[in-house]
Structures are given as structure tokens and as C-alpha cells.
C-alpha positions, 0 to 999 in steps of 0.5 A, a space after each residue: 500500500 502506497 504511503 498517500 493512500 495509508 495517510 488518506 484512509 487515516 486522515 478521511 476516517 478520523 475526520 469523517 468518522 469511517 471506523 472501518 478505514 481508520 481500523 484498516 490504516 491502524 492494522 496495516 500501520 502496526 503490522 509494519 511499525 509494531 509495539 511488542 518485540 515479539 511482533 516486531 521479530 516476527 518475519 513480514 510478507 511483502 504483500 501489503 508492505 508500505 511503500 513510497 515514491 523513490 526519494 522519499 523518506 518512509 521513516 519520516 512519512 510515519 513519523 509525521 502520521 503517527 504524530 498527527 494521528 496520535 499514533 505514538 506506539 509506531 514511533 519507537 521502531 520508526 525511531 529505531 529504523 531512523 538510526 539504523 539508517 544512519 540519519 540519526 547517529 546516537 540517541 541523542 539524536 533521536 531524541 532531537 528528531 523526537 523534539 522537532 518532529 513533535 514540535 511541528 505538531 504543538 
């Protein structure tokens, strides 16, 4: 599923109270930035995998989503990806983008 299409049923279903696409987006959203380590250890199909444009940055994406939509269980192992990517470097770091992320929405 394309990340403007995951943001699209989130964003829509909150606003106009459509349970049945907010559930969706939630299950797809957990299934690939899972709370439970023992979720997050568990091996992933490809089928119904999150995917972006080339060029974008997906961790980012999430980051911004969950932040909006109150989703704060995904942002741990979004934060996680970042830094084993190499944008975030240390754990400070993280906590920095944390801030600026969250900042953006207060």
C-alpha cells in the first residue's frame, strides 16, 4: 500500500468518522511499525508492505502520521529504523528528531 493512500484512509476516517478505514490504516500501520518485540521479530510478507515514491523518506512519512494521528506506539521502531539508517547517529539524536518532529505538531 502506497504511503498517500495509508495517510488518506487515516486522515478521511478520523475526520469523517469511517471506523472501518481508520481500523484498516491502524492494522496495516502496526503490522509494519509494531509495539511488542515479539511482533516486531516476527518475519513480514511483502504483500501489503508500505511503500513510497523513490526519494522519499518512509521513516519520516510515519513519523509525521503517527504524530498527527496520535499514533505514538509506531514511533519507537520508526525511531529505531531512523538510526539504523544512519540519519540519526546516537540517541541523542533521536531524541532531537523526537523534539522537532513533535514540535511541528504543538
Amino acid at each position: 500500500m502506497h504511503i498517500q493512500v495509508l495517510t488518506g484512509m487515516l486522515r478521511l476516517g478520523h475526520k469523517y468518522e469511517i471506523q472501518h478505514l481508520v481500523d484498516e490504516g491502524l492494522q496495516r500501520l502496526h503490522y509494519e511499525y509494531p509495539s511488542a518485540l515479539k511482533e516486531f521479530d516476527a518475519p513480514k510478507t511483502s504483500q501489503g508492505r508500505i511503500v513510497i515514491n523513490k526519494g522519499d523518506k518512509l521513516t519520516t512519512l510515519i513519523a509525521n502520521l503517527g504524530t498527527a494521528m496520535n499514533v505514538q506506539t509506531v514511533l519507537p521502531v520508526v525511531y529505531f529504523h531512523q538510526s539504523c539508517r544512519g540519519i540519526v547517529s546516537s540517541p541523542l539524536d533521536a531524541l532531537y528528531f523526537a523534539s522537532v518532529l513533535i514540535s511541528n505538531y504543538f
